[in-house]
C-alpha positions as a Markdown table, in Angstrom:
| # | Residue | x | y | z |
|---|---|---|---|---|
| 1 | Unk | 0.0 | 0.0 | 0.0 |
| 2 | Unk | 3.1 | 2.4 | 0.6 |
| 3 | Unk | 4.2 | 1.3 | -2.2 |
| 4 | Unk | 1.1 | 2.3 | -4.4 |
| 5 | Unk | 0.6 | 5.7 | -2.4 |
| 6 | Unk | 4.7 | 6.7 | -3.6 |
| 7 | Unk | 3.8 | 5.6 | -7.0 |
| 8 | Unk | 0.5 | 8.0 | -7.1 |
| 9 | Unk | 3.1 | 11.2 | -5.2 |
| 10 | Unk | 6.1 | 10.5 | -7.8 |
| 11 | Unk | 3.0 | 10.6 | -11.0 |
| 12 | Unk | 1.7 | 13.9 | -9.3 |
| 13 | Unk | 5.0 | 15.7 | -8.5 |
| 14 | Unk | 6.4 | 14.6 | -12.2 |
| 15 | Unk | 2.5 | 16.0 | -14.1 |
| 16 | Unk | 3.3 | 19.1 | -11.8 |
| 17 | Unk | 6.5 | 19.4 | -12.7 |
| 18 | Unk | 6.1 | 19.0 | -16.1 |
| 19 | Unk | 3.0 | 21.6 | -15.9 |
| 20 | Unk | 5.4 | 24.2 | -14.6 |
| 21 | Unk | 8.0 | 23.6 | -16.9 |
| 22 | Unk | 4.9 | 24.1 | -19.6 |
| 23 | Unk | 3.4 | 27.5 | -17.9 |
| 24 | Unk | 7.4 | 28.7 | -17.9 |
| 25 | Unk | 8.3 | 28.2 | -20.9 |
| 26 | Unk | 5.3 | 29.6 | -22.3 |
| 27 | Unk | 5.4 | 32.6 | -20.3 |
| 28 | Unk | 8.8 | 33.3 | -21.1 |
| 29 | Unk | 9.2 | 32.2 | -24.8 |
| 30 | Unk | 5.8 | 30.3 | -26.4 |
| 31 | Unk | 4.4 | 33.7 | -27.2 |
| 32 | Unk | 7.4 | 34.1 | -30.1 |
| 33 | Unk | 7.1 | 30.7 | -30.9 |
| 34 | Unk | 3.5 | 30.6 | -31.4 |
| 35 | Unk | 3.4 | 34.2 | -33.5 |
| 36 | Unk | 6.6 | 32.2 | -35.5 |
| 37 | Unk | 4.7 | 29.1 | -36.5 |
| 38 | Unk | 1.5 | 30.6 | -37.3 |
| 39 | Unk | 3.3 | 33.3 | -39.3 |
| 40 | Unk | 5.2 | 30.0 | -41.7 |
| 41 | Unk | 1.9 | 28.8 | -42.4 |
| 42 | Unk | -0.2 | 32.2 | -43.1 |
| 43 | Unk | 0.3 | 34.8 | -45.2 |
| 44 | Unk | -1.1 | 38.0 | -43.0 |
| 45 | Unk | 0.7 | 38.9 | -39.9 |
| 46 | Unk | -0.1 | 37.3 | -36.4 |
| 47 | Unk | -0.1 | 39.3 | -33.3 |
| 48 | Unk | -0.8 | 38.1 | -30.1 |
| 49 | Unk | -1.3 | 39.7 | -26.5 |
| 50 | Unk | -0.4 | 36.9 | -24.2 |
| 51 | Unk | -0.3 | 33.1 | -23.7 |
| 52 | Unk | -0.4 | 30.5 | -21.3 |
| 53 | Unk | -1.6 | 27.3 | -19.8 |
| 54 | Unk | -4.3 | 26.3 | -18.0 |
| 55 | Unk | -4.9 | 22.8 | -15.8 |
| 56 | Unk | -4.7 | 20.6 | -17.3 |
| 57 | Unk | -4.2 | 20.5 | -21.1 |
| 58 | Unk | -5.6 | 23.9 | -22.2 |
| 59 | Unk | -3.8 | 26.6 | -24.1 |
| 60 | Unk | -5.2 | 30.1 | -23.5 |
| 61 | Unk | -4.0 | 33.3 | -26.4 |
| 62 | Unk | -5.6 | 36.4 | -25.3 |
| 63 | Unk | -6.1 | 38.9 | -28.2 |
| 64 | Unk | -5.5 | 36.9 | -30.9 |
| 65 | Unk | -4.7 | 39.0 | -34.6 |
| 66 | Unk | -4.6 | 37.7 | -37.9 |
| 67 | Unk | -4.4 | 41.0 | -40.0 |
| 68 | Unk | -7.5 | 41.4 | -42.0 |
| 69 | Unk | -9.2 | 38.8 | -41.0 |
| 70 | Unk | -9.7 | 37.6 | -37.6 |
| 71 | Unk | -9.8 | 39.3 | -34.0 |
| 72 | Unk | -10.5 | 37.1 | -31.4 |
| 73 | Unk | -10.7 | 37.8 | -27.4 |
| 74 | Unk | -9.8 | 34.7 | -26.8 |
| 75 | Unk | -8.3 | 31.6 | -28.0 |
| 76 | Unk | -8.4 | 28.1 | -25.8 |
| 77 | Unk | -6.9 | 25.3 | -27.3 |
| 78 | Unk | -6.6 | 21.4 | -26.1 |
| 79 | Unk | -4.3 | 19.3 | -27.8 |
| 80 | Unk | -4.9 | 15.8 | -29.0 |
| 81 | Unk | -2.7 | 13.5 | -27.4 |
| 82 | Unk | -3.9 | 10.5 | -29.5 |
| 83 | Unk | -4.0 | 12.4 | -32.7 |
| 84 | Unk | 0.2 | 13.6 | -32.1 |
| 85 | Unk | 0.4 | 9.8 | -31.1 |
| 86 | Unk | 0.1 | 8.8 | -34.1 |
| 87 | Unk | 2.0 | 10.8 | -36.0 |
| 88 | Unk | -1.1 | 13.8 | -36.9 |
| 89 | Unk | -1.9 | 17.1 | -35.7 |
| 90 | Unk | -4.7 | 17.3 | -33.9 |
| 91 | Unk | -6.9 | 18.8 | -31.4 |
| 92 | Unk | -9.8 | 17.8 | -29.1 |
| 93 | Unk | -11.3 | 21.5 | -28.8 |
| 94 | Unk | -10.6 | 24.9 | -30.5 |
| 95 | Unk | -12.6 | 27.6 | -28.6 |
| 96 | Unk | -13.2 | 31.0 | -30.1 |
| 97 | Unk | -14.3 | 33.7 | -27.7 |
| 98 | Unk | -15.6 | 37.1 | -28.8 |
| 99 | Unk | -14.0 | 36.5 | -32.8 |
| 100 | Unk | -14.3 | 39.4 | -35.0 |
| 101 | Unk | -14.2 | 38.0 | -38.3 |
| 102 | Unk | -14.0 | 40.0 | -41.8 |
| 103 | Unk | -14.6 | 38.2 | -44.8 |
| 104 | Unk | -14.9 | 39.7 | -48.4 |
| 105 | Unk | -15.0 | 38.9 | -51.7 |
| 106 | Unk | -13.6 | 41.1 | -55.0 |
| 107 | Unk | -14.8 | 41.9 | -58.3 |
| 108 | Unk | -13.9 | 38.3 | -59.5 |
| 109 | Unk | -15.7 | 36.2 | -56.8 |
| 110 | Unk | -12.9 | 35.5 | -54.6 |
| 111 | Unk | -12.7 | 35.4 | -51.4 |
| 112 | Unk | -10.0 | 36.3 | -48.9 |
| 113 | Unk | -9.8 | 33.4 | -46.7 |
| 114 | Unk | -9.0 | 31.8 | -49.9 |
| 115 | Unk | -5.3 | 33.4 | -49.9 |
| 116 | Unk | -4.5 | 32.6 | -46.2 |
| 117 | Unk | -2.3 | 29.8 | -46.2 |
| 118 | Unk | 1.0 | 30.0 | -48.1 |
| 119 | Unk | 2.2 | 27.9 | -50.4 |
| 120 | Unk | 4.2 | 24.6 | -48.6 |
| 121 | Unk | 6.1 | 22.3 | -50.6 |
| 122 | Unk | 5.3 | 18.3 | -50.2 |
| 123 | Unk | 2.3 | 16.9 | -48.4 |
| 124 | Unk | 1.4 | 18.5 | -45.3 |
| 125 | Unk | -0.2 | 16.1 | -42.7 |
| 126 | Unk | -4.1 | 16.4 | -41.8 |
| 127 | Unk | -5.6 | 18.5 | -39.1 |
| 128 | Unk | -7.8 | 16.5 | -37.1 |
| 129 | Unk | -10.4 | 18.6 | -34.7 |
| 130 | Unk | -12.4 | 17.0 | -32.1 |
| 131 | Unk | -14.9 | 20.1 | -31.5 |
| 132 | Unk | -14.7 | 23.4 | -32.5 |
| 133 | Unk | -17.0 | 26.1 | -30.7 |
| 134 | Unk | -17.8 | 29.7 | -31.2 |
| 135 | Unk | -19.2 | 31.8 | -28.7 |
| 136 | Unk | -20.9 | 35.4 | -29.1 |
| 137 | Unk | -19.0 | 35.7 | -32.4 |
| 138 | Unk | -19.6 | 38.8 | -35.2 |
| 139 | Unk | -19.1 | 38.2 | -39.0 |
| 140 | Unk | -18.6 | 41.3 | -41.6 |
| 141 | Unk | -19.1 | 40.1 | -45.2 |
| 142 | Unk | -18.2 | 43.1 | -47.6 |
| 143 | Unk | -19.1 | 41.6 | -50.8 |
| 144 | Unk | -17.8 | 44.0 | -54.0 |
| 145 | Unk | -19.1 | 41.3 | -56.6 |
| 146 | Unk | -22.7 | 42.9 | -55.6 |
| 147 | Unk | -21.3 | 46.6 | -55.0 |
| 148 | Unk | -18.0 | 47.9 | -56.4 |
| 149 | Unk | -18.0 | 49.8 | -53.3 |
| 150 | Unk | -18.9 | 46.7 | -51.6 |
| 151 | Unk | -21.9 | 45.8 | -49.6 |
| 152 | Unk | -21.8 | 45.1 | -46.1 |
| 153 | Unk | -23.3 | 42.3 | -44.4 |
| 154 | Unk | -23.2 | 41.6 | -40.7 |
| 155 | Unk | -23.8 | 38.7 | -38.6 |
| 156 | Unk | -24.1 | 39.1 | -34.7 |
| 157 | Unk | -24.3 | 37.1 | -31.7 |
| 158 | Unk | -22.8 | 34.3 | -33.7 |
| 159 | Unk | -23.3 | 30.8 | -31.6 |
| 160 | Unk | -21.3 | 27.8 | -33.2 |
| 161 | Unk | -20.6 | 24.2 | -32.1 |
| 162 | Unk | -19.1 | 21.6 | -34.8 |
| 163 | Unk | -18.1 | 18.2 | -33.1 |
| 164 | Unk | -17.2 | 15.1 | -34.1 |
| 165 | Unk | -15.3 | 15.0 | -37.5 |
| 166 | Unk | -16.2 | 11.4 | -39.2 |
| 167 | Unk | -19.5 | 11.8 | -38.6 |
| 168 | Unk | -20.4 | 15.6 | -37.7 |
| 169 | Unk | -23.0 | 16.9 | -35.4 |
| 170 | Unk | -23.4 | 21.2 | -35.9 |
| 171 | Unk | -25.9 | 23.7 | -33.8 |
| 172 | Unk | -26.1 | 27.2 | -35.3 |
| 173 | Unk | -27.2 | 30.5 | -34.3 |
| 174 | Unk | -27.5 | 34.1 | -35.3 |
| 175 | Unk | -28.7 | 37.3 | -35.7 |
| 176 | Unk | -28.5 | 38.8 | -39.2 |
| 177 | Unk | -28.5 | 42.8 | -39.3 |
| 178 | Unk | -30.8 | 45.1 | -42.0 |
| 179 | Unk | -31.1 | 48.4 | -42.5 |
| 180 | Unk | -32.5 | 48.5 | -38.7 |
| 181 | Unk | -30.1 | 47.1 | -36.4 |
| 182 | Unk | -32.4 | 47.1 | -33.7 |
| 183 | Unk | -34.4 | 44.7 | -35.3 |
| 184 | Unk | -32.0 | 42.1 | -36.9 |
| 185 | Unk | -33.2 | 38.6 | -38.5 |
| 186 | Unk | -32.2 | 35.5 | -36.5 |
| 187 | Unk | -30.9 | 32.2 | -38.2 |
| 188 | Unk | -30.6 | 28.4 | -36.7 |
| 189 | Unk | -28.7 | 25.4 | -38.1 |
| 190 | Unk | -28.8 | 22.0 | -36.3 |
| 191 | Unk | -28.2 | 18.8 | -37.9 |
| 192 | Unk | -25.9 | 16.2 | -38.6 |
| 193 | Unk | -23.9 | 14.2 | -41.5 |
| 194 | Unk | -22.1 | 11.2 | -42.0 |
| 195 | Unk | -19.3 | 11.1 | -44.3 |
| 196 | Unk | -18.8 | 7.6 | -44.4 |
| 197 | Unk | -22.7 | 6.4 | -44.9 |
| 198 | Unk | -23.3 | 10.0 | -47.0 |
| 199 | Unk | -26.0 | 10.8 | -44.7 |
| 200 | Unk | -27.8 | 13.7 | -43.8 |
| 201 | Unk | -30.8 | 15.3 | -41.4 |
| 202 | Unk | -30.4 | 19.1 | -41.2 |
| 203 | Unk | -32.9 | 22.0 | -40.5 |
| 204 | Unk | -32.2 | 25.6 | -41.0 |
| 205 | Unk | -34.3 | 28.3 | -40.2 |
| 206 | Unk | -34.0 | 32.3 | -41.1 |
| 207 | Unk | -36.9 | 34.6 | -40.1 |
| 208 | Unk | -37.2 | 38.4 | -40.5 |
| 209 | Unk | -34.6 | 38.6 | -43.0 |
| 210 | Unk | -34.8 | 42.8 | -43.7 |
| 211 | Unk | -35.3 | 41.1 | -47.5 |
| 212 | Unk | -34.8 | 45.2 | -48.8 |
| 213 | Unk | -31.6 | 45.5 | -47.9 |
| 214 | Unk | -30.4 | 42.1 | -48.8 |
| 215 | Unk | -32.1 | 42.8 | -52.0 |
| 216 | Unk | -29.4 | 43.2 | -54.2 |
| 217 | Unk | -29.0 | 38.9 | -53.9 |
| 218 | Unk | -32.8 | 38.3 | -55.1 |
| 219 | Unk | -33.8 | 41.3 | -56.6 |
| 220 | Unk | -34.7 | 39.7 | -59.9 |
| 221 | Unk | -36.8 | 37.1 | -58.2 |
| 222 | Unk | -39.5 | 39.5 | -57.0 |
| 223 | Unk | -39.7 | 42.3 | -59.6 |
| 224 | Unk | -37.8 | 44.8 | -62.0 |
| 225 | Unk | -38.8 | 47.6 | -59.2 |
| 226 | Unk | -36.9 | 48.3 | -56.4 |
| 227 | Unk | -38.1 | 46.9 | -53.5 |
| 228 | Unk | -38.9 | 49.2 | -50.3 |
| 229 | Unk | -39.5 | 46.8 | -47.8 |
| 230 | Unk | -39.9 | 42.7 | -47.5 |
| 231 | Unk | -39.6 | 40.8 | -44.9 |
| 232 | Unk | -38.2 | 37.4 | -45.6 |
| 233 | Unk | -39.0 | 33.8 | -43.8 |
| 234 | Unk | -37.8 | 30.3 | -44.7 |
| 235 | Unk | -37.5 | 26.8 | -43.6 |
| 236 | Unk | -35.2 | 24.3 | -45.1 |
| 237 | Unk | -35.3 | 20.9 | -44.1 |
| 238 | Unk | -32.8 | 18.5 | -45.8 |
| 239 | Unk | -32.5 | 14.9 | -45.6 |
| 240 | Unk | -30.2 | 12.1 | -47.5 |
| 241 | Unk | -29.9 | 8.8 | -47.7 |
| 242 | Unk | -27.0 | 7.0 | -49.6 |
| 243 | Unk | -25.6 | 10.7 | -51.3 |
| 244 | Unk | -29.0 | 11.3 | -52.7 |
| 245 | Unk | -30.6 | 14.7 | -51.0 |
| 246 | Unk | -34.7 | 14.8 | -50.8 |
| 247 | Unk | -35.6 | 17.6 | -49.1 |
| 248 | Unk | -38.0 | 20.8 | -49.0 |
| 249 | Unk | -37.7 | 24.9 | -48.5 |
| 250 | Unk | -41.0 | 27.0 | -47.9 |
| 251 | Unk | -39.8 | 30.7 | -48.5 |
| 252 | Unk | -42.0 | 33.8 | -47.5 |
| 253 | Unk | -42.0 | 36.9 | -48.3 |
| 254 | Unk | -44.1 | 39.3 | -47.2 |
| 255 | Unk | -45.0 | 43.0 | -46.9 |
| 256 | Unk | -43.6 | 43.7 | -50.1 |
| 257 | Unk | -43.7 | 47.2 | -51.2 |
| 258 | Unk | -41.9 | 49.2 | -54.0 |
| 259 | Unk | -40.8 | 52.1 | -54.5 |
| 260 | Unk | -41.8 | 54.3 | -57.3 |
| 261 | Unk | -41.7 | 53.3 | -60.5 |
| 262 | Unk | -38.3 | 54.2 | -63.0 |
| 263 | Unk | -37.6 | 53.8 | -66.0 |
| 264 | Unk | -36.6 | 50.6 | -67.1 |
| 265 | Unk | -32.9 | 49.5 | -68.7 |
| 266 | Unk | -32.8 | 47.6 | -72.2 |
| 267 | Unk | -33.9 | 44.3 | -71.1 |
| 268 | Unk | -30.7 | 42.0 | -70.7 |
| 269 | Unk | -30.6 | 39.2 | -73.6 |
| 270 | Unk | -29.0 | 37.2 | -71.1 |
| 271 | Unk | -31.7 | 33.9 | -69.8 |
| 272 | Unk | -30.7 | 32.6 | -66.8 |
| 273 | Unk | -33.2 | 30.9 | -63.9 |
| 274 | Unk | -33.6 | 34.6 | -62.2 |
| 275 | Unk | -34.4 | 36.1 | -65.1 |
| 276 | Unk | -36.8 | 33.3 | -66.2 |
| 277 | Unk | -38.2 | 33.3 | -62.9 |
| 278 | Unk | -39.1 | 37.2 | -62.8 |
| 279 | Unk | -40.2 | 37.4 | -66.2 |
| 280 | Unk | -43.0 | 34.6 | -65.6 |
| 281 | Unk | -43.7 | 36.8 | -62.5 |
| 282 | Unk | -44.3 | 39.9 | -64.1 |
| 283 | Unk | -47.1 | 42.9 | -63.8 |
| 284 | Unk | -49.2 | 40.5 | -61.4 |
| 285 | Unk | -46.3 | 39.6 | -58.9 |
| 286 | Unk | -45.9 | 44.0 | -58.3 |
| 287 | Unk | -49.9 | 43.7 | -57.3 |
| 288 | Unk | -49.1 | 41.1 | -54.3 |
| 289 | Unk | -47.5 | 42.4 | -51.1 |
| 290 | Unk | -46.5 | 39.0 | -50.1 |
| 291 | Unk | -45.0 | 35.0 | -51.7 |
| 292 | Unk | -44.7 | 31.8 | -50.4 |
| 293 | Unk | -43.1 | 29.1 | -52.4 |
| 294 | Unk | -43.1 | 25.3 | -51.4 |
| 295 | Unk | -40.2 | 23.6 | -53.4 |
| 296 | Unk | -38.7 | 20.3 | -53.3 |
| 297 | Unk | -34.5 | 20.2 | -53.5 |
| 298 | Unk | -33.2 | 17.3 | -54.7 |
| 299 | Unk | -29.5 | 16.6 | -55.4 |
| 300 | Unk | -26.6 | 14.9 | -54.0 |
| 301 | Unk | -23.9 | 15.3 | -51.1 |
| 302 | Unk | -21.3 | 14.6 | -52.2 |
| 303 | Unk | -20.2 | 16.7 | -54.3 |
| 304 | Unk | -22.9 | 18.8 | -53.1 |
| 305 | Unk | -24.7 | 19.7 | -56.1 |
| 306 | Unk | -28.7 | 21.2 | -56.3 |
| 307 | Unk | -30.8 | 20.2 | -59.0 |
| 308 | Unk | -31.9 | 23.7 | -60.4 |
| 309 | Unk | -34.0 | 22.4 | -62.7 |
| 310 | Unk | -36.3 | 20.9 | -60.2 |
| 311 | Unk | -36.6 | 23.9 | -58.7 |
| 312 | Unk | -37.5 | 25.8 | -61.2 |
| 313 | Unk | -40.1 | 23.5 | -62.3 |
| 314 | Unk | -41.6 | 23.7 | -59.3 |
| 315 | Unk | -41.6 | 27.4 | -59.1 |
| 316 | Unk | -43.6 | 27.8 | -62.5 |
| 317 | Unk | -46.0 | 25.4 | -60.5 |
| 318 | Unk | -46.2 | 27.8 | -57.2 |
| 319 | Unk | -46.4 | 30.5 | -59.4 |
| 320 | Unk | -49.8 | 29.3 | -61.3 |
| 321 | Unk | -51.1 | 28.1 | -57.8 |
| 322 | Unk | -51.3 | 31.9 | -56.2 |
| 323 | Unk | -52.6 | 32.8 | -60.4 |
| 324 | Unk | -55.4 | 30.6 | -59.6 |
| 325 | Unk | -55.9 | 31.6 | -56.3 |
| 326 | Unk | -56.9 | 35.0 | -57.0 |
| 327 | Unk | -59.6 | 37.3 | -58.3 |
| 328 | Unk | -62.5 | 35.5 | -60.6 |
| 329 | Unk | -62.4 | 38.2 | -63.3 |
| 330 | Unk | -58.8 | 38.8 | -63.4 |
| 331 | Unk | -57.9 | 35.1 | -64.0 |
| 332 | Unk | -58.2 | 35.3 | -68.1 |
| 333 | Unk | -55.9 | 38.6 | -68.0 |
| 334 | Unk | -53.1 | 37.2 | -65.6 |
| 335 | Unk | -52.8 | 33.9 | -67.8 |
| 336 | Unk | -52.8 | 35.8 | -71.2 |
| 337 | Unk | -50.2 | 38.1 | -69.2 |
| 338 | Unk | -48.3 | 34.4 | -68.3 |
| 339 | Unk | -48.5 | 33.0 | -72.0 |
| 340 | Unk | -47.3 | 36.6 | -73.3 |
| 341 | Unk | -43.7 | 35.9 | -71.1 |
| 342 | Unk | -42.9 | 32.3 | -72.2 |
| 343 | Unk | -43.6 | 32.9 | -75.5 |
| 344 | Unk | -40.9 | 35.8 | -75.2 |
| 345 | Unk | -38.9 | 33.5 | -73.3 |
| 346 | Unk | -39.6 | 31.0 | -76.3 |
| 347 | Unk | -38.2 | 33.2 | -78.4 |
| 348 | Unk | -35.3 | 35.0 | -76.8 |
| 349 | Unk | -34.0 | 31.1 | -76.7 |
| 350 | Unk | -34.6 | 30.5 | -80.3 |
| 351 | Unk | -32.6 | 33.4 | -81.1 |
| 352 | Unk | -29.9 | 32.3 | -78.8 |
| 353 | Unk | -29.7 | 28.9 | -80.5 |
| 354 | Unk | -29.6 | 30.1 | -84.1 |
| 355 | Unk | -26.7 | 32.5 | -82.7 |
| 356 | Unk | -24.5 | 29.9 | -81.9 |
């Protein structure tokens, strides 16, 4: 028994020992190391305030920096001891406290988190991440595709937790900010995968979307006027089995309002699924202050892939439901109005094909 007891004092003194050594070194020199490391494999400069560690296993960086894209209170960290084991680099957690995160995308479509890492020659090993968590996070999207100024989007109050690699498990939440901050949207994500069985069950929510200052992304859907005010809701509910997706989206919008009317550009010869979309719409879609859309998505997960087609179909379909569905007397008008459109739509594609 005295035996076993100096056993258990020699394991405690040595993880002690060892714990100081850790806190010591890190004080004095891990902060250099760290900045060093991170700087070999990223392109923008790293700055950090101060490091250390925490009983038993847990790195801490205060006032983390990556230049130009990421500012983060706080930074906890708990290595893997299995994954370095085996020759990987890995960690059980990766906590994020308080990030401020900027993200943009230029003229082109790309994105900056898309030049972060530098080049490294050879194979570099695989990062392996048990859970990684966000908490009270804010997002800034500045998107100069859409503006050459570029628009600004902003996600607050960010709530992340991604756990379980082979087979993940996520839980997401949000707020989404319009033209009144004191009344952003709010998003949900939960839902989980499997990558081996190609498996899916996720649910996503987003519900008083300001849809008129997000406009610039759907503005074709709804109408050639600019919108005023629309206040967006949807529901998204995917499930697969075996890498096919079957799964459904109703989208609302409501209190739709325009503003006065301009005059119109030279209509673009270009046909895409917008443009389809908001030319079947037409005069009767400005008469309606509100939408709602039931559509099946079908495609598969890997690659992830959406079968457009599909859901343009089915839109056609919503769009003849709410035709039915209104006045008596208008009906003959708003289906000669329809038949006028594809028939232009008939033809702007018969052009296109003779062009080429």
């Amino acid at each position: 028994m005295k035996k076993f007891l100096k056993v258990i004092l020699v394991l405690v003194i040595v993880v002690a020992l060892v714990f100081l050594s850790g806190f010591i070194f890190l004080s004095l020199k891990g902060k250099a190391l760290v900045v060093s490391q991170m700087e070999n494999i990223l392109k923008p400069k790293v700055e950090i305030g101060s490091i250390k560690l925490n009983f038993p296993d847990t790195v801490e960086m205060n006032q983390l920096r990556i230049e130009n894209f990421l500012e983060t209170k706080q930074l906890l960290i708990q290595p893997s001891l299995i994954a370095f084991l085996s020759g990987n680099v890995g960690f059980s957690k990766i906590v994020l406290v308080e990030p401020k995160i900027t993200i943009s995308r230029n003229a082109s479509g790309e994105f900056n988190f898309a030049n972060l890492l530098k080049d490294t020659e050879g194979k570099s090993k695989p990062v392996m991440i048990g859970d990684l968590v966000i908490e009270n996070g804010n997002v800034d999207f500045i998107d100069k595709k859409i503006r050459p100024e570029g628009f600004v989007s902003q996600i607050r109050k960010l709530d992340m937790k991604l756990s379980n690699p082979l087979s993940p498990r996520f839980n997401v939440s949000a707020e989404i900010v319009g033209a009144d901050k004191e009344k952003p949207g709010s998003f949900s994500a939960e839902g989980w995968m499997s990558l081996s069985r190609k498996d899916m069950d996720a649910d996503v929510k987003l519900s008083n979307l300001d849809g008129a200052y997000f406009s610039p992304y759907f503005q074709s859907f709804l109408s050639e006027q600019k919108l005023k005010s629309a206040n967006v809701n949807t529901q998204v509910n995917l499930n697969a089995r075996n890498n096919e997706i079957d799964g459904r989206c109703r989208l609302n919008i409501d209190n739709i309002t325009y503003e006065e009317q301009q005059q119109q550009a030279e209509a673009s010869k270009e046909i895409s699924i917008p443009g389809l979309i908001s030319s079947v719409l037409g005069e009767s879609q400005a008469k309606t202050n509100q939408i709602t859309l039931d559509l099946p998505i079908k495609g598969t997960l890997i690659p992830f892939k959406i079968n457009l087609v599909k859901i343009t179909g089915s839109i056609f379909t919503e769009i003849l439901k709410n035709t039915i569905a209104g006045e008596p007397k208008s009906l003959p008008e708003r289906f000669e109005s329809i038949g006028d459109k594809f028939k232009t739509i008939g033809k702007d594609l018969e052009n296109i094909f003779k062009e080429k």
